[in-house]
N, C-alpha and C positions, 0 to 999 in steps of 0.2 A: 461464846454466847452469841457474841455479832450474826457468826457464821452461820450456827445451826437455826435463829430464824430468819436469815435471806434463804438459806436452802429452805425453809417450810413456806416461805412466801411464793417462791417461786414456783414449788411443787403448785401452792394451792391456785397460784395465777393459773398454770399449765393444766389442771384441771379444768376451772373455768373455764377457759379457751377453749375445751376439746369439748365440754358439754354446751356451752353458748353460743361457742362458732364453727367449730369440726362437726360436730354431730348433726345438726341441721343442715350443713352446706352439703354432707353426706348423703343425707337423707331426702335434701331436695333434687340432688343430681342422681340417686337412684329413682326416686320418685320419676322423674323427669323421662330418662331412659323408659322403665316400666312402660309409662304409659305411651310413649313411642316404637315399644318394640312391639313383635308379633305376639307375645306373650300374651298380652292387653289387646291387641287387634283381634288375634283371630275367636273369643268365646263372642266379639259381635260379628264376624263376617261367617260365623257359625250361625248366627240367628238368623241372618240374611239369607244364606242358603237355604237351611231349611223352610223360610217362607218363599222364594221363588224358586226350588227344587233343583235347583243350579249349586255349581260349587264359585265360591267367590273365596279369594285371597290376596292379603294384601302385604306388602313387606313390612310397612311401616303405619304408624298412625300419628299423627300429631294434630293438639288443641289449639285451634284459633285465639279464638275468642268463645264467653259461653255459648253452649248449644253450639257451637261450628266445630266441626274436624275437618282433615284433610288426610287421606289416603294418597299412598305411594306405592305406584308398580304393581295398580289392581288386576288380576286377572279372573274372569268369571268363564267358568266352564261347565261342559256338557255333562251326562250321565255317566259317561264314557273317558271323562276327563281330557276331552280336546277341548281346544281353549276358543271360544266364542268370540273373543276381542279381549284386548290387552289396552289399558289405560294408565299414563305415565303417572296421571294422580287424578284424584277426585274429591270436590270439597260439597259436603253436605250439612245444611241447616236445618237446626229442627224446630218448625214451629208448631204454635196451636192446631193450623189446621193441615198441617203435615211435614213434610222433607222437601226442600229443596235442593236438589244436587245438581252442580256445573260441572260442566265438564269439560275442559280447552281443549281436548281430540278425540274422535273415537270412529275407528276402523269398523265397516260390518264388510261381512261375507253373506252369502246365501246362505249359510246356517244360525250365523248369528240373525240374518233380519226372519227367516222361517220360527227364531224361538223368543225374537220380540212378538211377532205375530202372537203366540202364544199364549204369551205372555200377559198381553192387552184383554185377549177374551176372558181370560181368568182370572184380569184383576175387577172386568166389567160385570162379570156374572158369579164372582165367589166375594162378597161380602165381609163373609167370616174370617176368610182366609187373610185380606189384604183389606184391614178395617179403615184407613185413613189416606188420602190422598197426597197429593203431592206436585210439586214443575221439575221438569226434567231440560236442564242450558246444557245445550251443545255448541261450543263456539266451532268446531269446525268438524263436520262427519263426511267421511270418503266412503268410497264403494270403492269395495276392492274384487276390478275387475281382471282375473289372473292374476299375473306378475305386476300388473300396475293396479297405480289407486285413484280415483276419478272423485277430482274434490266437488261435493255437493253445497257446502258452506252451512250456514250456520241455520239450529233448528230449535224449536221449543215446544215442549209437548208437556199438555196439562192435563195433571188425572183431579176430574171434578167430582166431590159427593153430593149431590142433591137430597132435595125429598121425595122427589119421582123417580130417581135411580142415580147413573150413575154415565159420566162421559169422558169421553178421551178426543182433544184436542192439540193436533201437529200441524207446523207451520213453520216456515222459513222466517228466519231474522236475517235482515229488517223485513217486516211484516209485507208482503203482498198479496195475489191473488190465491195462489195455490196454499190450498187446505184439506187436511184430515179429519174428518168429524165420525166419532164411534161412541153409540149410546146405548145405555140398556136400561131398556123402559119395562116397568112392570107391569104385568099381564096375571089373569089369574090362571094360565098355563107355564107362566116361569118367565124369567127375560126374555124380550125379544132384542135382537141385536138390530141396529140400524147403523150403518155406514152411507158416506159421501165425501165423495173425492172429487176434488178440481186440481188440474196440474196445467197449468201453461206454459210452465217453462221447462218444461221434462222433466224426469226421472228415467233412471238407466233401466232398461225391458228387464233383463236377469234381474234387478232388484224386484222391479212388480211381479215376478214370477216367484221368487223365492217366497213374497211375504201374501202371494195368490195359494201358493202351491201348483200351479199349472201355468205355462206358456210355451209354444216351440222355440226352439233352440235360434231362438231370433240377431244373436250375435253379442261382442262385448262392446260395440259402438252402437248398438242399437238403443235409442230414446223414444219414450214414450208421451203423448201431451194428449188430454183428451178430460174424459167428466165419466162420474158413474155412482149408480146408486144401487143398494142393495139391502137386503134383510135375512134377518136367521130369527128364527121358530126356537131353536134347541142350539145351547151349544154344552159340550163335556166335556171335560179335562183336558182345556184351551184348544178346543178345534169347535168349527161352525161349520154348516153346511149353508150356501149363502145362496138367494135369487132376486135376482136384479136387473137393470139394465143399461147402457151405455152407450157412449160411442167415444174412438179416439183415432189419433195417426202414431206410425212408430215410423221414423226416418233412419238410415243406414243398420237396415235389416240386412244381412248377412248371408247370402244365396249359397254358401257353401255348407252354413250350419243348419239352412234351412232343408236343403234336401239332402244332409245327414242323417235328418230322423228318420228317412227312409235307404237310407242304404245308398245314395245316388249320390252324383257329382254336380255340379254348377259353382260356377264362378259371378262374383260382383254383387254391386250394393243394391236393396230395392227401398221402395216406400210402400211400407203399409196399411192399407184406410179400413177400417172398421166403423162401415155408414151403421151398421144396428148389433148390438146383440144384448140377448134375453138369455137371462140365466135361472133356471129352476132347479133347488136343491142341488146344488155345483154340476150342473148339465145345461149345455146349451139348447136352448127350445128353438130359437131361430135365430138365424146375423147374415151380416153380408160382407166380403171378406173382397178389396180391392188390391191387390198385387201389380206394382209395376217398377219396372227396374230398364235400364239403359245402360247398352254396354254391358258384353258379359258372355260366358258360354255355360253353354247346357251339354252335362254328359248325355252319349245315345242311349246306355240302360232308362235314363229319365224321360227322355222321348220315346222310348220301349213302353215304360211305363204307362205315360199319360194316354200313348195309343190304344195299350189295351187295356185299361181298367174305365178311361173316359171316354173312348170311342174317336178320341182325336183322328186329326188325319191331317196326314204330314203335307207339306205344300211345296209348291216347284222348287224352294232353295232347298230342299232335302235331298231329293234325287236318288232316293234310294228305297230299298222295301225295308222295314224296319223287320223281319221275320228271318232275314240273313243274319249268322252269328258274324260273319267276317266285317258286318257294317257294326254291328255292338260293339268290334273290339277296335274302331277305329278312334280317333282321337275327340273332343268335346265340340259341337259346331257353337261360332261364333254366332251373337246376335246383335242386331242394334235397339230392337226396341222388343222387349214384353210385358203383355200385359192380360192378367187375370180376373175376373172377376168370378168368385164362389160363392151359392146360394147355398145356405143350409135350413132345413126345415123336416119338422116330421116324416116327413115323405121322402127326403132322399138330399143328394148332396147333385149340385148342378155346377159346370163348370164353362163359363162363356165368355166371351172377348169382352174386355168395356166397351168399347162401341158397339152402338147399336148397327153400323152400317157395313162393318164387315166383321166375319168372322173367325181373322185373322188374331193368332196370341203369341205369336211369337213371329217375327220380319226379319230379311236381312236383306239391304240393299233395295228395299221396296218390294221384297218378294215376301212369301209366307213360308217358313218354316215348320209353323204349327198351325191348325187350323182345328174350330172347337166344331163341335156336332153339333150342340145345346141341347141333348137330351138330361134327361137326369137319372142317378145309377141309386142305387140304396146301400149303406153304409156295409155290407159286409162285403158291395162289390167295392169299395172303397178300401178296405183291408188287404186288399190282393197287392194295395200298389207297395205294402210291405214286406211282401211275399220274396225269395231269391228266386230269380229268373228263369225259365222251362222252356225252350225252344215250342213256338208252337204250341204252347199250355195255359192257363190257368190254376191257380193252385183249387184242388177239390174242397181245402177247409178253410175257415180262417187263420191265418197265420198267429202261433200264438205268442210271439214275439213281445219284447218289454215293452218296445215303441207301441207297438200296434194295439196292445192292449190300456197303456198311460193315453195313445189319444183317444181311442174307443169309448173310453169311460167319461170324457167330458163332452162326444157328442150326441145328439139327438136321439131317442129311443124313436124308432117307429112306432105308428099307432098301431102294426099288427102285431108287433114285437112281445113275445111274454116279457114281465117286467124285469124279469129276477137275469136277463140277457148283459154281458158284458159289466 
């Protein structure tokens, strides 16, 4: 009798136990997992996607506290499924008046900062789309320039809803002069977009190109400091067409990548000044373009070039007829000092010394190398300098080349020009 109720007792202990403490400790540590695996992650980095038209994924998820998570080993990708930037974790809040998400690193490339670009106009001018605002902490973002990463530091970007519309403001932390400001104010023609930018302590040129959509190939040490202001009429499915105006400097411009776009050679670092430019509907109406660089050599196809499409004319340290092939295929001449300055306007593109006192553009040794004409040519004689080289020739058409036509389309139309040209 003893026996058989210690065995019922302990049965019914052992019960107990498995239902009061096994089962829940069970259920708490599968709960727990669940909501930390991808299982549970990805139906929201699902939602996410489909509202910024990106693929986003995460490895893991796990709950702070209420309303906060934390993402692990986020990666957000293209149409195409190449990967925009990679994030070792990201922790977002969600309040009343939106999400705040931090971030302690994050990598851009030129594609990721071309579909933040994007990104911004769609959240400014689609309403419906992206109903609720939100801060965006970045404790530390890099540009990733090639194989290396060019730390920018730390940044904070606020998407504001108003009653008048709608704005986006970036800024560097700890807060100073350089700012972002993108608003979209309503019109009874649809948003208009207003942009301004102040940068005084640089930003990397390849970045301002990626997230411009247009700059030459200015170099991966090339910075840019300067001010500008611009607007858009229309923007659709996160692109604007923007006019504006500006002026900036970009220091260790890149002479090698800069007369790449044209098929030439040069060597060494320049600075370059952008006293004005006016932009209408993403076309330059007019600027003035300051080039100077120290130390350095110029290939002869580029002095071929500048002779016949600008009318240059080459000076006593050349010593040579630029119309011989055996002097094109000599080696790059050294310089000590050049300097450029380009006038662009409806009328034509000009190309003359900064000084006004000689017109001298390229010296060596206190001689002239290059010497400017100062006439002015019109942009399709300007397309020649894209052209591959013809003894004796000029090319009969515009060259219809990638270069020649990416920079075509951002300069000046002539006022005789039909519109529907380049």
């Amino acid at each position: 009798m003893f026996v058989e109720r210690s065995a019922a007792k302990i049965r019914a202990v052992r019960t107990l136990f498995v239902v009061a403490c096994l089962l829940p400790t069970v259920g708490l540590v599968g709960w727990v997992w669940y909501r930390r695996s991808p299982i549970y992650a990805d139906p929201l980095t699902a939602g996410w996607s489909r509202t910024l038209g990106l693929t986003v994924t995460a490895d893991s998820l796990e709950h702070l506290r209420p309303n906060v998570i934390r993402l692990q080993e986020v990666a957000i990708l293209d149409a195409a499924t190449r990967p925009l930037t990679r994030l070792p974790e990201a922790e977002l809040e969600q309040r009343a008046d939106g999400v705040i998400a931090r971030l302690p690193t994050v990598v851009l490339d030129a594609a990721a900062v071309a579909a933040a670009a994007r990104f911004s106009v769609a959240w400014l001018t689609e309403p419906v789309r992206f109903p609720s605002g939100g801060v965006l902490q970045i404790d530390g973002l890099s540009w990733a320039a090639g194989s290396q990463q060019q730390p920018l530091g730390g940044f904070r970007i606020e998407y504001v809803i108003a009653e008048g519309g709608r704005a986006i403001r970036v800024r560097r932390e700890p807060a100073d002069a350089d700012e972002l400001r993108l608003r979209a104010v309503a019109t009874s023609d649809g948003p208009r977009l207003e942009a301004e930018l102040t940068c005084e302590r640089g930003l990397p040129a390849e970045l301002v190109a990626a997230a411009t959509g247009w700059l030459p190939r200015l170099g991966p040490s090339a910075t840019v400091r300067g001010n500008f202001r611009a607007n858009a009429e229309e923007a659709q499915g996160g692109h604007a067409t923007w006019s504006g105006d500006g002026e900036a400097v970009v220091v260790g411009v890149d002479l090698a990548g800069l007369a790449g776009v044209v098929g030439q050679r040069a060597q060494g670092e320049g600075v370059l000044r952008i006293e004005a430019l006016t932009l209408e509907e993403g076309r330059i109406t007019a600027a003035r373009f300051l080039l100077s660089a120290e130390e350095g050599t110029l290939g002869r196809g580029l002095l071929e070039r500048l002779v016949t499409v600008f009318d240059c004319r080459l000076g006593p340290a050349a010593g040579m007829v630029v119309a011989d092939q055996e002097w094109l295929a000599g080696p790059p001449y050294p310089f000590d000092q050049a300097d450029f300055a380009v006038d662009l306007t409806r009328a034509g593109m000009t190309l003359r010394s900064r000084g006004t006192a000689t017109a001298d553009l390229v010296t060596v040794a206190g001689q002239a190398l290059l010497e400017s004409a100062g006439g002015s040519i019109s942009y399709e004689r300007f397309a020649w300098l894209f052209a591959p080289y013809a003894e004796g020739m000029l090319p009969a058409a515009i060259p219809a080349s990638e270069q020649a036509i990416e920079v075509l389309s951002h300069l000046p139309i002539a006022s005789d020009a039909p519109q529907s040209r380049f």
